[in-house]
C-alpha positions as CSV (number, residue, x, y, z in Angstrom):
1,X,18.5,-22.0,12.8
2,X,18.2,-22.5,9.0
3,X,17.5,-20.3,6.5
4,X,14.2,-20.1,4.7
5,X,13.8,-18.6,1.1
6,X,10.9,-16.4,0.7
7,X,9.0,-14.6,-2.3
8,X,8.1,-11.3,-1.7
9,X,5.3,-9.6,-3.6
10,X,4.0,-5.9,-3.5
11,X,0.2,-6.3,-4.5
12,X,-1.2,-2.7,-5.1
13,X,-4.4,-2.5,-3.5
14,X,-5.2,1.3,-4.2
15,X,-4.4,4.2,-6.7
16,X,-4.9,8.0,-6.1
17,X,-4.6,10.6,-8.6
18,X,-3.4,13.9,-7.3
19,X,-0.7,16.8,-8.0
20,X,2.7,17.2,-6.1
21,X,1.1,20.1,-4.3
22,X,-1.0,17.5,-2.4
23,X,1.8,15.7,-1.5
24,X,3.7,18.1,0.5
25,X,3.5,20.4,3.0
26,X,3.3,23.8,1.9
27,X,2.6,22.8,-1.6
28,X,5.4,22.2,-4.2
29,X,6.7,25.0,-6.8
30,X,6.8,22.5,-9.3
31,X,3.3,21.1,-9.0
32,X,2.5,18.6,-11.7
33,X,0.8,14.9,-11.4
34,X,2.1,13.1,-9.0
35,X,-0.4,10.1,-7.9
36,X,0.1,7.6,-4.8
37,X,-0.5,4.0,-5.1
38,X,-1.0,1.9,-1.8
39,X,0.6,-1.5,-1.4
40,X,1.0,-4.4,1.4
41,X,3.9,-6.9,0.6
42,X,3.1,-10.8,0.5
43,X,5.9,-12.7,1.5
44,X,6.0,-16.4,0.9
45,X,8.1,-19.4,2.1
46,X,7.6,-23.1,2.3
47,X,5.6,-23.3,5.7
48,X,4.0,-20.3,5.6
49,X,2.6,-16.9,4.0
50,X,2.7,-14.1,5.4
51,X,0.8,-10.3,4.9
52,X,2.8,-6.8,5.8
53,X,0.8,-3.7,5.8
54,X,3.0,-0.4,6.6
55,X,-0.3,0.8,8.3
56,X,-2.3,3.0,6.0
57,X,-5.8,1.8,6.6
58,X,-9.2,3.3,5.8
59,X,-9.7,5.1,8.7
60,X,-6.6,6.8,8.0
61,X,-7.2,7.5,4.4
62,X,-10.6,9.4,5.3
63,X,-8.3,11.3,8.4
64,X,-5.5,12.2,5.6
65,X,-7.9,13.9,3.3
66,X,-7.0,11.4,0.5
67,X,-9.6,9.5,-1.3
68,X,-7.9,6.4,-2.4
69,X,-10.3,3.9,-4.1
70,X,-9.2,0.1,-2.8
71,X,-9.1,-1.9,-6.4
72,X,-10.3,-5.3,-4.7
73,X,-12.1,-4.5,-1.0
74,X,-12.1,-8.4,0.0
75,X,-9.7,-9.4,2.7
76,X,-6.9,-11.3,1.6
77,X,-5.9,-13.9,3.6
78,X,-4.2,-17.3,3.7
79,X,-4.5,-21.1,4.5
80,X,-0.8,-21.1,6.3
């Protein structure tokens, strides 16, 4: 087995201004901004590339109540 060397990138796909009291159950005593940003990790060797998404689609960001706005809707993808 040999070891490959990867790049890693986190490429933000979505920003969501809200307060700390969003963030938490039962709201926060020290409520203030506090937005989210959304992110899926492109990791890069010398054969191939590849995409990690922790799993926080669409679907579930209409479920969750937030309303995160995707900065570039176009599916990334690669030629590897």
């Amino acid at each position: 087995m040999t070891a490959d060397t990867y790049e890693v990138y986190a490429v933000r796909y979505a920003h969501h201004e809200r307060r700390a009291s969003e963030n938490f159950y039962g709201s926060d005593p020290h409520d203030g901004p506090m937005p989210l940003d959304y992110f899926v990790w492109a990791i890069r060797g010398e054969s191939r590339t590849l995409i990690f998404d922790t799993g926080f689609d669409v679907t579930s960001t209409y479920h969750s109540g937030a309303r995160a706005q995707p900065e570039n809707p176009e599916p990334m993808h690669t030629d590897a």
